[in-house]
Residue, then its C-alpha position, 0 to 999 in steps of 0.5 A: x092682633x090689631x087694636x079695633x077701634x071703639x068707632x068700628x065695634x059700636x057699628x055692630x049694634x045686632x051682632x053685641x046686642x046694644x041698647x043704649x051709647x054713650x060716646x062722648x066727642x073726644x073718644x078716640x080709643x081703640x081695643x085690644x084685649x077684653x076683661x070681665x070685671x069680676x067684681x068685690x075684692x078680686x076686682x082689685x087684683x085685675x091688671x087691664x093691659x093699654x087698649x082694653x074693653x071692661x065687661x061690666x056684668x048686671x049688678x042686679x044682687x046688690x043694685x051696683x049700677x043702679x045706685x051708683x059706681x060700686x064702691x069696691x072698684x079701685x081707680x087704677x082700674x080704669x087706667x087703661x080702658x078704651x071702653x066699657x061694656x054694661x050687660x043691662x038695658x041701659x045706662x044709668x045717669x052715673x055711668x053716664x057722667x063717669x063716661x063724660x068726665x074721663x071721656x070714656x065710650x060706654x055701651x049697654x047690651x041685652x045680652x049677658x056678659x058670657x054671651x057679650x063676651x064672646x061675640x066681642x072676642x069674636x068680632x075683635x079676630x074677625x076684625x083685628x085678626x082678620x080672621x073668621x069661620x063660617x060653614x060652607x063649601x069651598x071650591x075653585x071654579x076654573x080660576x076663581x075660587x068660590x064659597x058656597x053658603x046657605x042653610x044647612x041641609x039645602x045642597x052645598x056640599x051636593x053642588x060643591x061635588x056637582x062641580x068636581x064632575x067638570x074638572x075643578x078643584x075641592x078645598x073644604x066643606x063645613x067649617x071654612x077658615x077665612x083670613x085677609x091678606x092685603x086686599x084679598x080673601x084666602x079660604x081653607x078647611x079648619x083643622x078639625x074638619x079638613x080632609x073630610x066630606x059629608x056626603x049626604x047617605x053616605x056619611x063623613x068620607x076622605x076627601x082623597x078617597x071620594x075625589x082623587x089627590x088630585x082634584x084637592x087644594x089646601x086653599x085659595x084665594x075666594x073671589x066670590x059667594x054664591x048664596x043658595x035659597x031653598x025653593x020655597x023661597x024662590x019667589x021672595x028672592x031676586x036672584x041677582x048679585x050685590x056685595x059682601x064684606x068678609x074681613x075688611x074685604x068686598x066680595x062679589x055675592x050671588x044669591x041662587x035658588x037650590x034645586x032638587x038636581x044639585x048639576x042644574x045649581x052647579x051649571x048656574x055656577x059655573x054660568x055666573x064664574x064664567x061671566x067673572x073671569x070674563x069682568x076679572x079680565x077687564x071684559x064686559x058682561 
């Protein structure tokens, strides 16, 4: 995986929960590995490989934070450290000059340091790896491949099999794996759920049964996303097109309104990829 520079986690401040950054002006680290600092004499058994981010838990017990630097972390510690991670409103004025003299970013989260965690190891193979899961269906429109996403319940997976009526091809429904490679985004169902559909009534059916051998792919490049909106929503949502970036990748984004007759969304689809290969073949709308 990729070391992720402390510049580009810090722009994630919704996603980490950050409160409050420290980042003094030679910081130019980048990260790699992530530790939660487990404090009092274990502490001194943690080995932080090069290009590591420390996870600070609160010290609320015994005040650490608030008084100043625990007493029992050793200095070899911060040998590595690329940045540290506080799970606490703010940063106290020792951290503060601690993060001046060794030129170390640190920023505060509201979050606990499990929940910090895990979104930073999620960021950190999104971004490194470039690789993410997100729920949806995906499926190749003619030449293009397209992801549909939105709430559960509103009609993905109904739409997606709307489209196979025309002809295209199905790759995977529910937990979709994206991954970059070079300047593009190649989806396919995560091993858990790959192979199956939940169709709605019917419950979780083989995709070979339902579709056909035929009529299924094990992944495809996605060239866009359309974004279904429930109805309710229609008049708050200008159905147009804008962008979205997915592992170091822009793709074009349709924001659509579901209907309760999944063909008519499916129509809408096949209208809007149709307009895309017309612009992928250096046409005009």
């Amino acid at each position: 995986m990729r070391p992720v520079t402390v510049k580009e986690i810090l722009t994630y401040g919704e996603r980490l929960g950050i409160t409050e950054i420290v980042k003094p002006p030679g910081a130019r680290g980048s990260v790699r590995h992530l530790l939660r600092y487990a404090g009092g004499e274990s502490g001194h058994g943690m080995t932080l490989l090069p290009h590591s981010m420390l996870i600070l838990p609160p010290a609320a017990a015994d005040g650490a934070y608030e008084n100043g630097w625990d007493g029992s972390v050793p200095p070899s510690l911060f040998r590595n450290i690329s940045c540290l991670a506080l799970s606490a409103q703010r940063i106290t004025v020792f951290l503060r000059q601690f993060s001046k003299r060794t030129e170390t970013p640190i920023f505060s989260s509201c979050y606990d340091d499990t929940l910090l965690h895990s979104r930073l190891t999620g960021l950190l193979r999104e971004r490194g790896e470039r690789r993410v899961m997100v729920h949806g269906v995906l499926v190749r429109v003619g030449a293009l491949g397209v992801l549909l996403l939105g709430e559960s319940g509103i009609g993905k997976t109904a739409c997606g099999l709307a489209l196979m009526d025309k002809g295209n091809r199905w790759v995977a429904d529910d937990a979709i794996v994206l991954e970059g490679r070079g300047d593009a985004v190649y989806g396919r169902a995560h091993p858990g759920t790959g192979g199956l559909i939940a169709v709605r009534g019917r419950g979780v059916l083989r995709a070979a049964d339902l579709l056909g051998t035929g009529r299924l792919l094990p992944e495809t490049r996605v060239d866009a996303l359309v974004r279904l909106v429930r109805e309710s929503e229609r008049n708050s949502v200008q159905e147009g097109e804008s962008f979205q970036e997915i592992v170091g990748v822009s793709l074009r984004c349709r924001d659509l309104a579901a209907d309760v007759d999944p063909r008519r969304v499916a129509e809408r689809v096949t209208g809007y990829v149709r307009r895309l290969s017309v612009l992928e073949k250096g046409g005009s709308e």
